[in-house]
TINUDREN-669788 format. One record per residue (C-alpha): x, y, z; residue in one letter; residue number from 0. Coordinates in nm, 2 decimals. Last residue first. Layout:
// residues N
c1:X, c2:Y, c3:Z, aa:A, i:NUM
...
//
This chain:
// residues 296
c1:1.07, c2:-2.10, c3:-2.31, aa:X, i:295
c1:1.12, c2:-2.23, c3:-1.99, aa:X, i:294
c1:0.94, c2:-2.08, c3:-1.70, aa:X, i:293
c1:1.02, c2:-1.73, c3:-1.53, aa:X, i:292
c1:0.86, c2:-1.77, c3:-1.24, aa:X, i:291
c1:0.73, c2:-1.45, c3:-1.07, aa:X, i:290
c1:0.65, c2:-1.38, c3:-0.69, aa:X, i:289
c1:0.48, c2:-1.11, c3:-0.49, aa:X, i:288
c1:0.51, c2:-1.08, c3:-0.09, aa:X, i:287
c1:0.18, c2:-0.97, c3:0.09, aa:X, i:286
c1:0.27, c2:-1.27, c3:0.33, aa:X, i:285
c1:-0.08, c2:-1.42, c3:0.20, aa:X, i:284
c1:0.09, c2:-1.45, c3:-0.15, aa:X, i:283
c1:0.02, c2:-1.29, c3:-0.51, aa:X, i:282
c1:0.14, c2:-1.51, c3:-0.78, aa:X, i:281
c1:0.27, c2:-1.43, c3:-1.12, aa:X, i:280
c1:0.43, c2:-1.63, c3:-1.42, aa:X, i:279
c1:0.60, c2:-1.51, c3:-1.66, aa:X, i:278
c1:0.64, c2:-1.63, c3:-1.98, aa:X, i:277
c1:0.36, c2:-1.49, c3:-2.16, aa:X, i:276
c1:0.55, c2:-1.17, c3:-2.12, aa:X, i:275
c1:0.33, c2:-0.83, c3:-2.18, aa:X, i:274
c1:0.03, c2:-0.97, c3:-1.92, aa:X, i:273
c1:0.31, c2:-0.95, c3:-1.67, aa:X, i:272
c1:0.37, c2:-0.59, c3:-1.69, aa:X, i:271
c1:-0.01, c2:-0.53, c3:-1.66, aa:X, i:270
c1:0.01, c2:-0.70, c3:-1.31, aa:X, i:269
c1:0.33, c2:-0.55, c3:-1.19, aa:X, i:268
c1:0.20, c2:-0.20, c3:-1.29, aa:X, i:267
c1:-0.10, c2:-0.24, c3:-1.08, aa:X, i:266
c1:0.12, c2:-0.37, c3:-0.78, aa:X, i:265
c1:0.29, c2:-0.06, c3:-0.79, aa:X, i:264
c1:-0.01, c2:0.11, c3:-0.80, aa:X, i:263
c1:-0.14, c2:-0.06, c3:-0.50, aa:X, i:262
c1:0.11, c2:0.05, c3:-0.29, aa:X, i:261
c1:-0.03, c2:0.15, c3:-0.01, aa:X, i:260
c1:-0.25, c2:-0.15, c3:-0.01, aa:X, i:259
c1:0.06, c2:-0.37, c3:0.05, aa:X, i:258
c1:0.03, c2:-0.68, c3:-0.21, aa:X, i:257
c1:0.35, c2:-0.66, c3:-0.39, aa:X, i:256
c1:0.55, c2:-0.53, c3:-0.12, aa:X, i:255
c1:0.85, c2:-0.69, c3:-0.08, aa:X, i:254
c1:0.83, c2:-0.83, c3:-0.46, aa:X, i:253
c1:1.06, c2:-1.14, c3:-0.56, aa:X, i:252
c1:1.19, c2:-1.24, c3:-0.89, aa:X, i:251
c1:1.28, c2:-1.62, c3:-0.97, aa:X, i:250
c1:1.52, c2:-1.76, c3:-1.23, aa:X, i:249
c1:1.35, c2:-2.12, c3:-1.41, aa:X, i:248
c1:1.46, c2:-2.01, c3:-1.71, aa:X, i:247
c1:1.76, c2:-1.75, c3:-1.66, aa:X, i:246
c1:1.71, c2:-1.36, c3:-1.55, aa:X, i:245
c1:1.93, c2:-1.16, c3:-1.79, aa:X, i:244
c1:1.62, c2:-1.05, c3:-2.06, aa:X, i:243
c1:1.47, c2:-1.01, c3:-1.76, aa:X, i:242
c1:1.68, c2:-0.76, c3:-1.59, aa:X, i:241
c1:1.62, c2:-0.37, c3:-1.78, aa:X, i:240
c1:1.25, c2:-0.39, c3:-1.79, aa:X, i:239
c1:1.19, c2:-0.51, c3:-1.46, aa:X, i:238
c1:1.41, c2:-0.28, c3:-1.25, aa:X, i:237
c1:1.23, c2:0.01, c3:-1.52, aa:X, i:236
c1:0.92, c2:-0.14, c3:-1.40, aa:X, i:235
c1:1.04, c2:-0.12, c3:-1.04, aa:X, i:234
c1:1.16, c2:0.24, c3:-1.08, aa:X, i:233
c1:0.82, c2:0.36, c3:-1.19, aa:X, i:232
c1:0.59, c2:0.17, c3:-0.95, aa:X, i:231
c1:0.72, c2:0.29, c3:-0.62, aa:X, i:230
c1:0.75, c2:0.08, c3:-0.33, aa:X, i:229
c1:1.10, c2:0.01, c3:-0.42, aa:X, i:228
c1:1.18, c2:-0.39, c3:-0.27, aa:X, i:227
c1:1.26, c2:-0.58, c3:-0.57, aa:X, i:226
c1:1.45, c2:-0.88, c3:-0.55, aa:X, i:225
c1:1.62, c2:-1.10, c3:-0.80, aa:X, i:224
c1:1.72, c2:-1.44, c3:-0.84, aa:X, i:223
c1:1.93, c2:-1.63, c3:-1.12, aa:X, i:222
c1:2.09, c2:-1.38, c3:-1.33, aa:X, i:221
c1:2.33, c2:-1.37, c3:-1.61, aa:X, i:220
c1:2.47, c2:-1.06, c3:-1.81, aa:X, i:219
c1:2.61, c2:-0.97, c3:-1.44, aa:X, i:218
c1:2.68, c2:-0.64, c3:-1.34, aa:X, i:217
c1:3.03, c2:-0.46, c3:-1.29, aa:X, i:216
c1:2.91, c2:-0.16, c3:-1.52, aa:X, i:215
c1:2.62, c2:-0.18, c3:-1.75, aa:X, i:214
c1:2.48, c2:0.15, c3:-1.66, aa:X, i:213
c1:2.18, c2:0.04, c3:-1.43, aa:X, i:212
c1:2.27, c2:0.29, c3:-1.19, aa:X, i:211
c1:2.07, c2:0.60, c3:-1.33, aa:X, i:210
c1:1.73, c2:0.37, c3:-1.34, aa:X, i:209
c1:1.74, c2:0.37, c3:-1.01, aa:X, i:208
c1:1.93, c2:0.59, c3:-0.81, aa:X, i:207
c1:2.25, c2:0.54, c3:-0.65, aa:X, i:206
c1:2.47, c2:0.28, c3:-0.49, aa:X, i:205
c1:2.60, c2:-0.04, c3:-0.67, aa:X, i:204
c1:2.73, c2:-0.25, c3:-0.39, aa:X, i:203
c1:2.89, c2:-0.57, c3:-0.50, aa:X, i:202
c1:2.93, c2:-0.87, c3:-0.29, aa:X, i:201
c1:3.06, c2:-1.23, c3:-0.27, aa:X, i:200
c1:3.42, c2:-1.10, c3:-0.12, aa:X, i:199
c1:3.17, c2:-0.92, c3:0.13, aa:X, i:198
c1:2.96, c2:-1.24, c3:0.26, aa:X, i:197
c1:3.07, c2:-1.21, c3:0.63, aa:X, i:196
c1:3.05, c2:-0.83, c3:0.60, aa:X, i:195
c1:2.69, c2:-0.83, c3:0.56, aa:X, i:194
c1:2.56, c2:-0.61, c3:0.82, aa:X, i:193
c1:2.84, c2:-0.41, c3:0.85, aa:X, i:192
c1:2.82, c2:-0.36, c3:0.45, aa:X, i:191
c1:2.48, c2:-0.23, c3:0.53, aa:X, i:190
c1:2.61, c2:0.01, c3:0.82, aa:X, i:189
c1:2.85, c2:0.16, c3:0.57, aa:X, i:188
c1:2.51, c2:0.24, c3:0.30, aa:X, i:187
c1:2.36, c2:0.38, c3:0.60, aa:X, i:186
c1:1.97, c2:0.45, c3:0.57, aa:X, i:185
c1:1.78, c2:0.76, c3:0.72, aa:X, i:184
c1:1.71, c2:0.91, c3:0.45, aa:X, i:183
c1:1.49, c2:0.64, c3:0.38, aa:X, i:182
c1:1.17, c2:0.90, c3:0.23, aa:X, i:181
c1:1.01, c2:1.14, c3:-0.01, aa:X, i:180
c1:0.67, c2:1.14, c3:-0.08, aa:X, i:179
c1:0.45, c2:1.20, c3:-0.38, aa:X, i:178
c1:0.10, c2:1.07, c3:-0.39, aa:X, i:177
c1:-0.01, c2:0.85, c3:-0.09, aa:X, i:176
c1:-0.29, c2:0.68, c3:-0.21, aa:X, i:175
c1:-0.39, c2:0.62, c3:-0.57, aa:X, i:174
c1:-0.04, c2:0.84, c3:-0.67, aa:X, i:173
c1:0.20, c2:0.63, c3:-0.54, aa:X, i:172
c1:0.56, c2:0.76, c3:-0.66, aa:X, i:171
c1:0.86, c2:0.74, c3:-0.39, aa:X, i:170
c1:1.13, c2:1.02, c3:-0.39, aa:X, i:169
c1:1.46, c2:0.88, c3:-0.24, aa:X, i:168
c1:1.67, c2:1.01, c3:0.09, aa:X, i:167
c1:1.99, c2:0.77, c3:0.11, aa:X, i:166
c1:2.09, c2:0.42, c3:0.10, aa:X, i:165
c1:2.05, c2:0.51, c3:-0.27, aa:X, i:164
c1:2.02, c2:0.10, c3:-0.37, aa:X, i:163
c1:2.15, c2:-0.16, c3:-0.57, aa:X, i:162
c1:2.27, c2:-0.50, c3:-0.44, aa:X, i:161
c1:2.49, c2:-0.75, c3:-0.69, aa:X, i:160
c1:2.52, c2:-1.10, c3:-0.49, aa:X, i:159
c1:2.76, c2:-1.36, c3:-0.66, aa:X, i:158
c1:2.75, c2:-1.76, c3:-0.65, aa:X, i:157
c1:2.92, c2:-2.10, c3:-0.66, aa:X, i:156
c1:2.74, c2:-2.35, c3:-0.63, aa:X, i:155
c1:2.61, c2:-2.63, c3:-0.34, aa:X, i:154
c1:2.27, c2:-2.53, c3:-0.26, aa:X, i:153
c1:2.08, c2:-2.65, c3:0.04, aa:X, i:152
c1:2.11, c2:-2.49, c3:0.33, aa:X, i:151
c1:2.42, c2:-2.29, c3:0.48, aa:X, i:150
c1:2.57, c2:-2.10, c3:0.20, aa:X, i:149
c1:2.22, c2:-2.01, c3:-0.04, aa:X, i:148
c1:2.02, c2:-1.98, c3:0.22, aa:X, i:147
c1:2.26, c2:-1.81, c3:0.47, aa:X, i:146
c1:2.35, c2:-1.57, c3:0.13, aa:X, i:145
c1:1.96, c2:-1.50, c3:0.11, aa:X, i:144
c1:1.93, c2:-1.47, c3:0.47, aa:X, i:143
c1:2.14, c2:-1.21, c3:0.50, aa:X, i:142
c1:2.05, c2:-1.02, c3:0.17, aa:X, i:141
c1:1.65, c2:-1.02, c3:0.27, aa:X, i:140
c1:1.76, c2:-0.81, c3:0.62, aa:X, i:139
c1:2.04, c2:-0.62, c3:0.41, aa:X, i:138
c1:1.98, c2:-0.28, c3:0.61, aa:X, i:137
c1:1.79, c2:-0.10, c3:0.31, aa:X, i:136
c1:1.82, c2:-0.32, c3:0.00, aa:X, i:135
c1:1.61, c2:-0.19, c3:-0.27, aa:X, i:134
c1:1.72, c2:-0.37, c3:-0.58, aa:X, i:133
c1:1.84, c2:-0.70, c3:-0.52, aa:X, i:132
c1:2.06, c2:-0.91, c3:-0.73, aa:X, i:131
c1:2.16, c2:-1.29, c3:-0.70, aa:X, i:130
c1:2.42, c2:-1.44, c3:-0.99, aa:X, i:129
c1:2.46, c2:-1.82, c3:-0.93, aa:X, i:128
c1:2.79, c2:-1.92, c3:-1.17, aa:X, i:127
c1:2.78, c2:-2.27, c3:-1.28, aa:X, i:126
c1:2.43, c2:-2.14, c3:-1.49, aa:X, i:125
c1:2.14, c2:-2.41, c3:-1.51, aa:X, i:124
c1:1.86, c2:-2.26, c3:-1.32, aa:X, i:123
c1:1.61, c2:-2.51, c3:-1.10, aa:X, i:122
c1:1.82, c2:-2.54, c3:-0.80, aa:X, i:121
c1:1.96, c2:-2.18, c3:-0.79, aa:X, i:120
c1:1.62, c2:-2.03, c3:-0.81, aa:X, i:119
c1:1.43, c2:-2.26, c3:-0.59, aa:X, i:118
c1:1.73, c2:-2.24, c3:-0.29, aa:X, i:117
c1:1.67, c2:-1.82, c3:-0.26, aa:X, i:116
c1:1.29, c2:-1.88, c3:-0.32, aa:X, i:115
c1:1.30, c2:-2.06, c3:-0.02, aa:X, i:114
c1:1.51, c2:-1.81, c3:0.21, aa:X, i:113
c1:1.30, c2:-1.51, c3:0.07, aa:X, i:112
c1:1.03, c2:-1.69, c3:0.13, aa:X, i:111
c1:1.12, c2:-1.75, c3:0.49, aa:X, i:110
c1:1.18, c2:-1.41, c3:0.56, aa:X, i:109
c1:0.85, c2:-1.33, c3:0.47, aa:X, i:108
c1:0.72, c2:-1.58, c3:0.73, aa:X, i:107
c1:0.92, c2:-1.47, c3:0.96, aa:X, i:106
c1:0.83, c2:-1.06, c3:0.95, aa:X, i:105
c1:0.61, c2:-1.02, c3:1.23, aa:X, i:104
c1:0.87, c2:-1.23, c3:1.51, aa:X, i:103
c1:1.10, c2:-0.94, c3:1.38, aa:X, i:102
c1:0.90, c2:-0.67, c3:1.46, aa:X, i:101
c1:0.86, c2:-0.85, c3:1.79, aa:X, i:100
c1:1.23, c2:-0.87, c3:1.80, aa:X, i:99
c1:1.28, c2:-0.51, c3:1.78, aa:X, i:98
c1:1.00, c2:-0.42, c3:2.02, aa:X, i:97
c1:0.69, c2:-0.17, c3:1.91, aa:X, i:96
c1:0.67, c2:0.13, c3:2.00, aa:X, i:95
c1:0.92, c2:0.32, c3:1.86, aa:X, i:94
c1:0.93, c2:0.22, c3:1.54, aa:X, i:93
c1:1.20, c2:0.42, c3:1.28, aa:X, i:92
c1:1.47, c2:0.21, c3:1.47, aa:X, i:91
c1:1.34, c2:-0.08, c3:1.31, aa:X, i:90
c1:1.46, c2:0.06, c3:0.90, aa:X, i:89
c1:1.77, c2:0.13, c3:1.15, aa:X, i:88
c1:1.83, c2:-0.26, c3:1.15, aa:X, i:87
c1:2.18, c2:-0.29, c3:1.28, aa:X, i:86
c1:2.36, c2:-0.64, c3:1.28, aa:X, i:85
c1:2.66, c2:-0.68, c3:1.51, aa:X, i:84
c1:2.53, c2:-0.48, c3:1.82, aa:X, i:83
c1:2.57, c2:-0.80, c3:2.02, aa:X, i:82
c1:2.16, c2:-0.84, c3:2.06, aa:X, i:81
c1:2.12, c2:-0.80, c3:1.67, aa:X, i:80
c1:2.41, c2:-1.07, c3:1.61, aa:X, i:79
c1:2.19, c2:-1.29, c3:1.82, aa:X, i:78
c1:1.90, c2:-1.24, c3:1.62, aa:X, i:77
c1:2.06, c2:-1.30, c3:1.30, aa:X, i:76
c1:2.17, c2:-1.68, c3:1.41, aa:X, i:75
c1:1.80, c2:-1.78, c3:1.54, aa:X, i:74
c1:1.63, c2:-1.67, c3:1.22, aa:X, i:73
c1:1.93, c2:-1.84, c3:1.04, aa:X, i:72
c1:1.91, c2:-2.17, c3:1.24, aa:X, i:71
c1:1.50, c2:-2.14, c3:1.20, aa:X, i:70
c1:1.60, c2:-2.14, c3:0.81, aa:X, i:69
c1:1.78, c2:-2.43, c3:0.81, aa:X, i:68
c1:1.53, c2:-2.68, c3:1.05, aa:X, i:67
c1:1.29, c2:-2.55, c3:0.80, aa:X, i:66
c1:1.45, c2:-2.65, c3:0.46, aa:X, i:65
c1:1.56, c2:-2.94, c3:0.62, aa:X, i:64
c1:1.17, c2:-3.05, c3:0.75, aa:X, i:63
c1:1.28, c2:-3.47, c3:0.78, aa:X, i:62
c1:1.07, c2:-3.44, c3:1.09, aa:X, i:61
c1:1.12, c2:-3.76, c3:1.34, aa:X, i:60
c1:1.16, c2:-3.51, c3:1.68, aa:X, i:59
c1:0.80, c2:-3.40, c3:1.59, aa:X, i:58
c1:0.61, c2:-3.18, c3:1.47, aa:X, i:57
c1:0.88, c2:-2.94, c3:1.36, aa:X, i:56
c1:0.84, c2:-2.55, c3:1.31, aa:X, i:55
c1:1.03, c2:-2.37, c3:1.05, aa:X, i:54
c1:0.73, c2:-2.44, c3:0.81, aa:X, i:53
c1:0.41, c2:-2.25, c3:0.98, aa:X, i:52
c1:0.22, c2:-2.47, c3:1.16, aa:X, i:51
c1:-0.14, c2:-2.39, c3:1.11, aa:X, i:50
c1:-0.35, c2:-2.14, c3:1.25, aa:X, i:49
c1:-0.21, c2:-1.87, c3:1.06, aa:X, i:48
c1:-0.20, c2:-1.52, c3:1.06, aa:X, i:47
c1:-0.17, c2:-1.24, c3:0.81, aa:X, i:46
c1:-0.30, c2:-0.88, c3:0.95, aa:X, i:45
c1:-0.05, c2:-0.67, c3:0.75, aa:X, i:44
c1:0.30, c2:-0.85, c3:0.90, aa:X, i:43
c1:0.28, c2:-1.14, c3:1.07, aa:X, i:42
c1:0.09, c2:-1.39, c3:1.32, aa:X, i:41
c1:0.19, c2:-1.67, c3:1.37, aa:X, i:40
c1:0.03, c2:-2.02, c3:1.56, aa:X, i:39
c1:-0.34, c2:-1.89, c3:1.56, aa:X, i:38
c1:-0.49, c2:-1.86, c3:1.89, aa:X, i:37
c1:-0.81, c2:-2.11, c3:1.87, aa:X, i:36
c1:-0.65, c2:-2.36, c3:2.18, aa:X, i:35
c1:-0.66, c2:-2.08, c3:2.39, aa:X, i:34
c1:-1.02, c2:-2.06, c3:2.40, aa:X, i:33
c1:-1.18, c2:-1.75, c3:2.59, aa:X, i:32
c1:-0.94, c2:-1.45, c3:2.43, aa:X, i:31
c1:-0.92, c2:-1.66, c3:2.07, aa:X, i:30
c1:-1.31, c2:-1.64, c3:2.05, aa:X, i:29
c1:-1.37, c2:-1.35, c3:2.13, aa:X, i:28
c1:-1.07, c2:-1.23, c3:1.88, aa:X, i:27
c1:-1.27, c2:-1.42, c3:1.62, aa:X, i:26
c1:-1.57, c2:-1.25, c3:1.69, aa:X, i:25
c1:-1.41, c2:-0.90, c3:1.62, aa:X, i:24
c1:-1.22, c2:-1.06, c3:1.33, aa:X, i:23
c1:-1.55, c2:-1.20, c3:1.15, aa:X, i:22
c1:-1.74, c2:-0.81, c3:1.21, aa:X, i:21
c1:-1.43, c2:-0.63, c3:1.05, aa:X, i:20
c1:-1.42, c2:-0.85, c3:0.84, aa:X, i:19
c1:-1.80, c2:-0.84, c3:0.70, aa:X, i:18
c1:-1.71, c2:-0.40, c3:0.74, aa:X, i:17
c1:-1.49, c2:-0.43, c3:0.51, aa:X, i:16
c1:-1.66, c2:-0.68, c3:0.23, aa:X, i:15
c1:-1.95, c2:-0.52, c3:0.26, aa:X, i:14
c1:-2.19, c2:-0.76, c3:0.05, aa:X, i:13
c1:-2.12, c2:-1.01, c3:0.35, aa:X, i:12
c1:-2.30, c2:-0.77, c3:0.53, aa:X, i:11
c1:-2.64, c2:-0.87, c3:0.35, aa:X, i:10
c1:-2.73, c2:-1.20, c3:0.29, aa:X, i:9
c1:-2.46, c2:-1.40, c3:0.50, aa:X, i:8
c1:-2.46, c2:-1.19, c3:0.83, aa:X, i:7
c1:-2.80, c2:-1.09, c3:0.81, aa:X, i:6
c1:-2.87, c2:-1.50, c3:0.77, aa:X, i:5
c1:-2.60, c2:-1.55, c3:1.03, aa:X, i:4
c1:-2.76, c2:-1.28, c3:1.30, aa:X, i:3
c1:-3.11, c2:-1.41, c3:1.24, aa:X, i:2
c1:-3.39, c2:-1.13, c3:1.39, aa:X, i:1
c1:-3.67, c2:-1.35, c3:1.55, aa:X, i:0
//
């Protein structure tokens, strides 16, 4: 009698393809008969979870601030999108798919960006919290970095340095999608819309990378960085030219890191990190990237 799970075990399973493609076809079965086995979120690149993911409270006793915060946040940027307040035209490149859905997609990521946000001020020692990002499109990571950092739980003072064409760039993947050019469609003056509440906090550098790094109005301390280029060339040089600034205990956070479209980008993270014992890298299910710089 032919044994499905022994097949299963002894010889798909050395597919690793099509042995997922097999496990998710029985797990949607299985989530279409028994409600109980949906899974709780569901994001971006196939992550979900059938746990509770953090913003959510078991009960009316949770002591969950962090969560209770970020949900507040989530809930607040939503409601500027339904005024017209808070423009996401990186959304308005999907047709198909609804705004908020896209959003619903994109919580968990969110809320590492709102986490790492708190980490990096609470375990740096500078009065001053300096927070750059690299890649910042619409200003989706940059709003709930300065909620995270305004409305949760850090009490400093603190600046936000954000660096990007907002214009058409030429990205670099050669493994998978070679040379491409792309984000024309981005609006440096919709941007600071966006984030207008935060402006006297804010300084736009706008331009290409490396050409913008030129040592003016930037800080020679940093606490956080993000790094959202999906190219491996102008992230290394992002790299390269801030971690000398980033303090012990600072944080950098990758968009991407994990996307299989940008695998070389990931590639050049990896060897990066081998060059600076102390840094310290982890890959996570959002298909976010994270470093640690730990005390030397």
């Amino acid at each position: 009698m032919f044994k499905f799970k022994k097949f299963l075990k002894n010889y798909i399973i050395k597919i690793p393809r099509l042995y997922y493609l097999i496990q998710n076809i029985k797990m949607t079965v299985r989530e279409f008969f028994d409600i109980s086995s949906r899974p709780n979120f569901i994001g971006w690149y196939g992550m979900s979870l059938r746990t509770l993911p953090p913003w959510i409270n078991t009960s009316s006793k949770s002591k969950n601030k962090l969560g209770q915060e970020f949900l507040h946040a989530d809930r607040e940027l939503r409601e500027l999108v339904l005024k017209g307040e808070f423009r996401i035209l990186q959304f308005e490149q999907y047709k198909n798919i609804g705004l908020f859905e896209l959003l619903d997609g994109l919580m968990y990521r969110h809320y590492i960006v709102f986490w790492s946000a708190i980490i990096a001020a609470n375990n740096t020692n500078s009065k001053l919290k300096n927070y750059v990002e690299v890649g910042v499109a619409d200003g989706l990571c940059m709003y709930f970095t300065n909620k995270a950092i305004t409305q949760a739980l850090v009490d400093c003072d603190y600046k936000t340095y954000l660096y990007d064409t907002w214009g058409d760039v030429e990205l670099f993947n050669q493994s998978t999608t070679g040379k491409e050019s792309g984000y024309n469609y981005l609006d440096i003056d919709v941007t600071k819309k966006n984030l207008n509440k935060y402006k006297e906090y804010t300084v736009y550098k706008q331009g290409l990378v490396p050409d913008t790094f030129n040592g003016e109005n930037e800080p020679n301390e940093i606490t956080w960085i993000s790094i959202d280029l999906n190219s491996a060339p102008p992230t290394i040089d992002t790299l390269n030219y801030f971690w000398d600034r980033l303090e012990d205990g600072g944080v950098i956070l990758f968009d991407d890191y994990a996307q299989p479209a940008y695998v070389d980008t990931k590639n050049a993270i990896d060897f990066w990190t081998t060059q600076h014992s102390n840094a310290t890298l982890m890959q996570l299910p959002t298909s976010q990237g994270i470093i640690l710089k730990s005390h030397n």
